[in-house]
C-alpha positions in Angstrom: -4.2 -38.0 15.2 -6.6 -38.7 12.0 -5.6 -36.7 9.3 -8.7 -34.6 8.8 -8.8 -33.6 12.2 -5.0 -32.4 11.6 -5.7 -30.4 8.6 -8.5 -29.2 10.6 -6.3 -27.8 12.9 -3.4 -26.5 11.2 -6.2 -24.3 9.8 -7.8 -22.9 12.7 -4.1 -22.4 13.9 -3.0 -20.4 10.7 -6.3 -18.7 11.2 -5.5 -17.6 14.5 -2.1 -16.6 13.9 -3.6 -14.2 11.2 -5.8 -12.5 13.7 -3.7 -12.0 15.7 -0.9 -10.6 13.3 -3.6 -8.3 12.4 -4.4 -7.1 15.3 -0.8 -6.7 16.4 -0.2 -4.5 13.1 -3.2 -2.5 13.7 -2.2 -1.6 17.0 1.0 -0.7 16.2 0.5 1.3 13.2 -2.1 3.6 15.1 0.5 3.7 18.3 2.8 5.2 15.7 0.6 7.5 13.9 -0.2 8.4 18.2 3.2 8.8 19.0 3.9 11.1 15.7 1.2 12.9 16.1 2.6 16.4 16.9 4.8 16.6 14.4 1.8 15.9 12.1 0.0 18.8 13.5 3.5 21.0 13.3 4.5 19.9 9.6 1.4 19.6 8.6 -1.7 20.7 9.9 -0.1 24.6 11.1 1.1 24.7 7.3 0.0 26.6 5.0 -2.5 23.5 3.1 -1.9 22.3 -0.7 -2.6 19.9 -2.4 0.2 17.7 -0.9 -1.6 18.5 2.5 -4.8 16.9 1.5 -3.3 14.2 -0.3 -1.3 13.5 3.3 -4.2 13.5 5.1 -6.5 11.7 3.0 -3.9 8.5 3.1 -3.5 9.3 6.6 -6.7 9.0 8.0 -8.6 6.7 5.3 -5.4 4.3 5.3 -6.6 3.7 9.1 -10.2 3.4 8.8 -9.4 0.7 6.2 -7.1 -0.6 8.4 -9.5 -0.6 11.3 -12.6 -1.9 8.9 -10.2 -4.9 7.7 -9.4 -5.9 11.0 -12.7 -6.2 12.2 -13.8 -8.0 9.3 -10.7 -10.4 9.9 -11.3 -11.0 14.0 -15.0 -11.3 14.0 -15.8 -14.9 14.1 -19.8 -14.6 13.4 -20.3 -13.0 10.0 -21.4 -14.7 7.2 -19.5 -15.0 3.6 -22.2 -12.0 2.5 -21.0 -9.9 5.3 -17.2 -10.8 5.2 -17.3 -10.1 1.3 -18.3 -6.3 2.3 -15.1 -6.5 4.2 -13.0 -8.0 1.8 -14.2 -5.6 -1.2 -13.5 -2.8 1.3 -9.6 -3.9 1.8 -9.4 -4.5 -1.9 -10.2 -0.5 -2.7 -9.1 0.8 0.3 -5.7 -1.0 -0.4 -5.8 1.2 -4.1 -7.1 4.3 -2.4 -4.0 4.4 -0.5 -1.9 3.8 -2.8 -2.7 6.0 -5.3 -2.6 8.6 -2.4 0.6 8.1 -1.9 1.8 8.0 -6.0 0.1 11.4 -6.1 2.4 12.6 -3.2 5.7 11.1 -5.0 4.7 12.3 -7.7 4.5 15.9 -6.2 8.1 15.3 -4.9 8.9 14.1 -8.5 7.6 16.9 -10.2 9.7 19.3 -7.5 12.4 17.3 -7.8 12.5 17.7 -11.8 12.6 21.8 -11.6 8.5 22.0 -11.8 8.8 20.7 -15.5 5.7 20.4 -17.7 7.7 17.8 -19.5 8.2 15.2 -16.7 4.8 16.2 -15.2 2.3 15.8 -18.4 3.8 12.1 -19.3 3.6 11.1 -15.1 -0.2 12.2 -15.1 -0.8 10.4 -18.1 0.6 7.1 -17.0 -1.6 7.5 -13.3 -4.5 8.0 -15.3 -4.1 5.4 -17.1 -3.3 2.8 -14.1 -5.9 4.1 -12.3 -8.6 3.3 -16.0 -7.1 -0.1 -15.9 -7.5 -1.3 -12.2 -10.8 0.6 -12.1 -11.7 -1.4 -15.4 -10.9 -4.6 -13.6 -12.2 -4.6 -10.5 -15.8 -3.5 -11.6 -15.3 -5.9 -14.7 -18.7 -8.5 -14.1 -16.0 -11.4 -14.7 -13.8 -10.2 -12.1 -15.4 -8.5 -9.5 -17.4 -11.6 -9.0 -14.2 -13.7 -8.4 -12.7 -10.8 -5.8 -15.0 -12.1 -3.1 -14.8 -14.8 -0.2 -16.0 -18.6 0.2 -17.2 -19.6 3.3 -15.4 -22.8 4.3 -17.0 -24.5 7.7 -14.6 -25.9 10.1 -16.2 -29.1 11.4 -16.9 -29.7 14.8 -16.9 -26.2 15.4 -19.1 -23.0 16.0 -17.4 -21.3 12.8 -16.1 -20.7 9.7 -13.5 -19.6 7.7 -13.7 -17.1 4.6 -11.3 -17.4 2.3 -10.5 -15.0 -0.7 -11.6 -16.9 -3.6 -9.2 -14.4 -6.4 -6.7 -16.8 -8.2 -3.2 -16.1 -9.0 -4.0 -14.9 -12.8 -6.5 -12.7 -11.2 -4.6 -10.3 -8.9 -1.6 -10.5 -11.3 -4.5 -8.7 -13.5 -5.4 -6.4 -11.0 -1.9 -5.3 -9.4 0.5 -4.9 -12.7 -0.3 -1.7 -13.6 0.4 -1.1 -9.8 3.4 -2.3 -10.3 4.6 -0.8 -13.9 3.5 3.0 -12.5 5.4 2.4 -9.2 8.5 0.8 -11.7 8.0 4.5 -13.6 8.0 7.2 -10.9 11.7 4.6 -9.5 13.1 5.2 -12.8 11.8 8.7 -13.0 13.4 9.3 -9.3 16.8 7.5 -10.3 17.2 9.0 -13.4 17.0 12.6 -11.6 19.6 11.8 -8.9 21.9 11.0 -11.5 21.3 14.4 -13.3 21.9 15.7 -9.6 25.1 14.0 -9.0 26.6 14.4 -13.1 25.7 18.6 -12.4 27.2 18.5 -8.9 30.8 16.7 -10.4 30.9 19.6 -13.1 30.4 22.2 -10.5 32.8 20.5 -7.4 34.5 18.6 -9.4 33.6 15.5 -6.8 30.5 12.6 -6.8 28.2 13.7 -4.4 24.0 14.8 -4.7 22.9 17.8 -2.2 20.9 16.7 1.1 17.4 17.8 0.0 18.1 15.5 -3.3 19.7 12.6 -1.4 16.8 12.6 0.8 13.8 12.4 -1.8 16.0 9.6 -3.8 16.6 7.5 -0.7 12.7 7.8 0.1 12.0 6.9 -3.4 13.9 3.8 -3.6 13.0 2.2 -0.3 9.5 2.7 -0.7 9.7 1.5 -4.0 11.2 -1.5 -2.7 8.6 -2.3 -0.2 6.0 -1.3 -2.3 6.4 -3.2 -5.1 7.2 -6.3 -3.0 3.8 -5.9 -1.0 2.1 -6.0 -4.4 3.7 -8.5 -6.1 3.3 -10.9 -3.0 -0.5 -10.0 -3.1 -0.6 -10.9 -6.6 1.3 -14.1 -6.3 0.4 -14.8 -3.0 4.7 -15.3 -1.9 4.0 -15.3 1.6 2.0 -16.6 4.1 -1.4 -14.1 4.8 0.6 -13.4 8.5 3.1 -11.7 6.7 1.3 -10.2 4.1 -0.5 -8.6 7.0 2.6 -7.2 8.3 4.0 -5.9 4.6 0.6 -4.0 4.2 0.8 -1.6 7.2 4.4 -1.2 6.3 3.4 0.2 2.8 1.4 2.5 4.3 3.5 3.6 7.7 6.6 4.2 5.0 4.6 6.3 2.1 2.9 8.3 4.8 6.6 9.2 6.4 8.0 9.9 3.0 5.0 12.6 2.7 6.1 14.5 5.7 8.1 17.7 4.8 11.6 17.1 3.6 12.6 18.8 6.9 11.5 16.7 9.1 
């Protein structure tokens, strides 16, 4: 076999696997949100609403339309680079809308979890805010929203093409770090709290230990922290292969969304 037509190949194969990856994540993340949809409607829906509530919902249901919107964009075979752009700028926000859902829900928890003080809560806002200015700032910066975009690449001999995201290393590291340094803040903010937890709880019982409702919200904290923070650091220095960067996305978002749910549940 030439070696063109083998590269060739190996694309269209790596191409294939993606779809389907996607699709396969797609599926399953709406079977689960199916199959977890009364006690949605129980803890959630027949509560009374806040503005937890609203930010649950909102990274509920936008998190799938994205979802939805990206895969179609990904398994459609006829759009153009113009079209599949739309797409990709799409994921790119939708990815941030999400997540910044989700920070506002931890940092709810957080602000519960530190005794509803002004003095953990003013400093937490100020560094969202700021995260938020910065990766706003970048991705409608002239210089780099032009590079978060797609090149069509034709694959020859055949009917189609392939889009590829045309961002470079430098410039997703640029657009995920302060991602990355908020999410490193509210983990820090969450650890630091369990251990007040825990040093209180060995004066009072004279034994190591952190109550339920605590041991809960820090558990919660770190894994998601975990994911999270691996999801966007292998965005921004593209670790992974795209068929499991697919699979670490929907994971992001299945995980946050259960940490929302009511403590109770």
């Amino acid at each position: 076999m030439e070696p063109e037509l083998s590269s060739i190949l190996t694309v269209v194969h790596t191409m294939q696997k993606t779809r389907y990856c996607q699709m396969a994540v797609a599926a399953v993340t709406l079977y689960d949100h199916v199959i977890n949809l009364g006690r949605e409607v129980d803890l959630v829906w027949r509560k009374k609403w806040t503005l937890l509530t609203y930010l649950f919902l909102a990274a509920r249901y936008f998190g799938n339309f994205a979802l939805l919107v990206t895969t179609t964009g990904l398994v459609n075979t006829t759009f153009d680079a113009k079209v599949s752009d739309h797409f990709d700028q799409i994921e790119a926000w939708g990815t941030f809308l999400v997540v910044w859902f989700l920070q506002g829900i931890l940092q709810m928890r957080l602000y519960a979890m530190y005794g509803r003080s002004k003095r953990a809560l003013y400093p937490m806002l100020l560094c969202f805010v700021a995260q938020v200015v910065v990766t706003v700032m970048t991705l409608t910066n002239p210089g780099q929203s032009d590079a978060i975009g797609v090149t069509a690449i034709p694959i020859p001999g055949l009917n189609y093409h392939m889009c590829s995201s045309s961002l470079t290393k430098s410039a997703t590291m640029s657009i995920y770090l302060p991602s990355i340094c908020f999410e490193f803040v509210l983990f820090v903010m969450a650890l630091w709290v369990g251990l007040q937890d825990m040093v209180e709880m060995r004066r009072l019982s004279g034994r190591w230990r952190m109550n339920h409702t605590m041991k809960v919200l820090i558990v919660y904290s770190t894994l998601y922290f975990l994911v999270c923070v691996f999801q966007l650091s292998d965005d921004s220095l593209h670790l992974s292969a795209p068929v499991i960067d697919r699979v670490q996305a929907a994971t992001v978002s299945s995980f946050g969304l259960r940490f929302g749910l009511p403590v109770s549940a």
